[in-house]
N, C-alpha and C positions, 0 to 999 in steps of 0.2 A: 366946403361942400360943393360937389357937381352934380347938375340936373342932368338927367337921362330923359331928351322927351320925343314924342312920336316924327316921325318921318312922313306923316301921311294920315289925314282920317280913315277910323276903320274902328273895331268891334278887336276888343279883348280876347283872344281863344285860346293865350297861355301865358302863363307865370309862370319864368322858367328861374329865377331864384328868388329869392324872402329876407328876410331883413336881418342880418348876421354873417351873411355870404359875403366870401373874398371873388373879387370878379376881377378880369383881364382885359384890357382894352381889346376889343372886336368879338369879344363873347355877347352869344345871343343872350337878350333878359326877358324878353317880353317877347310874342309872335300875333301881328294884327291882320285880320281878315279885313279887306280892302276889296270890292269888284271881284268877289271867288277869289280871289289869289291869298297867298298866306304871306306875311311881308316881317321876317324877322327883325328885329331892333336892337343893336348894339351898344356897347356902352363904349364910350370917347377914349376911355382913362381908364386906368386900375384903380381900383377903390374896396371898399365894404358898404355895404350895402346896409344906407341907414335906414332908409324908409320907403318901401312901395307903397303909392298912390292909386293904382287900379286893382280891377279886381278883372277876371275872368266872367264875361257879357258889357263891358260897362266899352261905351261908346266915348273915343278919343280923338280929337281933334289935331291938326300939325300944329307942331311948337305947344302940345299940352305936356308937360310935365308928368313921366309916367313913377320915374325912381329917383333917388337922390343917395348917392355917394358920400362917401366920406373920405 
């Protein structure tokens, strides 16, 4: 299992795959509002997509935990 986690505090404003998705390492998964700015978030690895942890409004911290790979 690999964590995928925030790069930055900031606010949830998209969930961009769900939990069954094959993903690529450098594909966007999540996109965080930060200071106005919208700050996409990548995934390290290629994996599947065990479990997203945020939801769309929910306030994330750096080095929080957004998805976990498989």
């Amino acid at each position: 299992m690999k964590n995928v986690t925030a790069s930055m505090a900031g606010t949830v404003i998209n969930v961009l795959v769900q939990a069954g998705d094959q993903v690529n390492a450098g594909q966007d998964v999540v996109v965080l509002e930060s200071m106005k700015m919208e700050v996409p978030i990548q995934a390290e690895v290629d994996g599947k997509v065990a479990e997203v942890k945020v939801h769309v409004g929910d306030f994330v911290n750096d080095g929080d935990v957004i998805l976990v790979l498989e």
